[in-house]
PLY file of the C-alpha trace (Angstrom):
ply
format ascii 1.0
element vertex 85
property float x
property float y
property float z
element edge 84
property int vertex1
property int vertex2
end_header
0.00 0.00 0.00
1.42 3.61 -1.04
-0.93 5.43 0.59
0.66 8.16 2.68
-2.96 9.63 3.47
-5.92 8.07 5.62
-9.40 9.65 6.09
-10.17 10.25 9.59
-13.91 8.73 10.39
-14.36 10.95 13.65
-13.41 13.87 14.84
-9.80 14.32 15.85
-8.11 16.31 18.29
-4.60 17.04 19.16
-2.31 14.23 20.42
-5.23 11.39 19.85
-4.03 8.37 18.59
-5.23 7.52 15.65
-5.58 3.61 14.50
-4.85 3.24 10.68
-6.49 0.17 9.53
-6.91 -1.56 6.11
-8.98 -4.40 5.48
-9.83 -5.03 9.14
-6.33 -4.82 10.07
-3.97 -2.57 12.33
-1.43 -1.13 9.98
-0.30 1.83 11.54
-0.95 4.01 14.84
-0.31 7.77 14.52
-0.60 10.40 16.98
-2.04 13.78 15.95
-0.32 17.02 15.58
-3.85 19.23 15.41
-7.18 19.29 15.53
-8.41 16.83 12.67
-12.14 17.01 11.56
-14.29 14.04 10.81
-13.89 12.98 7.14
-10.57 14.73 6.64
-6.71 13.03 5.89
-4.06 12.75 8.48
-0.64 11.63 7.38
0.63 8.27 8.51
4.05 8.83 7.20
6.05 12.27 6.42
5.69 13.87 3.07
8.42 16.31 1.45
7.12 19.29 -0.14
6.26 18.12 -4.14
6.02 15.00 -3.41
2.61 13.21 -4.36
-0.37 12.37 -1.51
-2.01 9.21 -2.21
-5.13 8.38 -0.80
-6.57 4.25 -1.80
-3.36 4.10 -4.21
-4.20 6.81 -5.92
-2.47 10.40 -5.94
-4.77 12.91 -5.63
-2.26 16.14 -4.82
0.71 17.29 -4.56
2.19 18.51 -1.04
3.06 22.21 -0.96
4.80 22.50 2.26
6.45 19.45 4.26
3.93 17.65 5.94
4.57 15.92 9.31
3.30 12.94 10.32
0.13 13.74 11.94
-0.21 16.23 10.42
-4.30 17.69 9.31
-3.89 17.30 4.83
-6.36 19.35 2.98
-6.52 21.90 0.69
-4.11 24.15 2.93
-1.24 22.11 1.90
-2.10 19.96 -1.07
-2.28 21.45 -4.63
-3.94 19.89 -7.38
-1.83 17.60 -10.02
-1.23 19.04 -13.55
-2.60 16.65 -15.93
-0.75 16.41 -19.08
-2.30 15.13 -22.50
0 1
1 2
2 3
3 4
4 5
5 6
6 7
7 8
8 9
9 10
10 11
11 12
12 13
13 14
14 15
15 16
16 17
17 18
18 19
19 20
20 21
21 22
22 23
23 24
24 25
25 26
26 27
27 28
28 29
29 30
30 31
31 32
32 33
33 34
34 35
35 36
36 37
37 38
38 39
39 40
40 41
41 42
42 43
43 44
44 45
45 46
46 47
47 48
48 49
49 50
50 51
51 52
52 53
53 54
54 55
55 56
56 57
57 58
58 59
59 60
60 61
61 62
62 63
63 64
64 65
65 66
66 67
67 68
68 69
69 70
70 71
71 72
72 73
73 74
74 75
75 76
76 77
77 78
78 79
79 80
80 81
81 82
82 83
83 84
């Protein structure tokens, strides 16, 4: 799995742990770094500034700043991805 994303399914608040499962499993645990509201990413891993977000093996951004691990993802510090035809 590449994802570097996960979708929060309550709300979150600073230093909760957070439980990253997939397919019924534990994968990951990951403690947040801010306020996280329900239906919104946390990173489970650190991503560099550029580098792609993937969310369900897809990427669906890139990162504009670093993002810790933690860390609340949204539109505040993911830009879209240029499509080229």
């Amino acid at each position: 799995m590449k994802d570097n994303v996960a979708t929060v399914l309550a709300p979150v608040q600073i230093s909760d742990s957070v439980l990253i499962m997939y397919d019924n499993d534990v994968i990951t645990d990951v403690c947040a770094v801010e306020d996280i509201a329900m239906y919104h990413k946390i990173a489970i891993e650190p991503i560099q500034m550029g580098a792609n977000v993937y969310k369900y093996g897809e990427a669906i951004g890139k990162a504009r700043d670093f993002i810790y691990k933690g860390q609340h993802v949204h539109i505040h510090n993911i830009g879209s991805l240029m499509i080229k035809k």
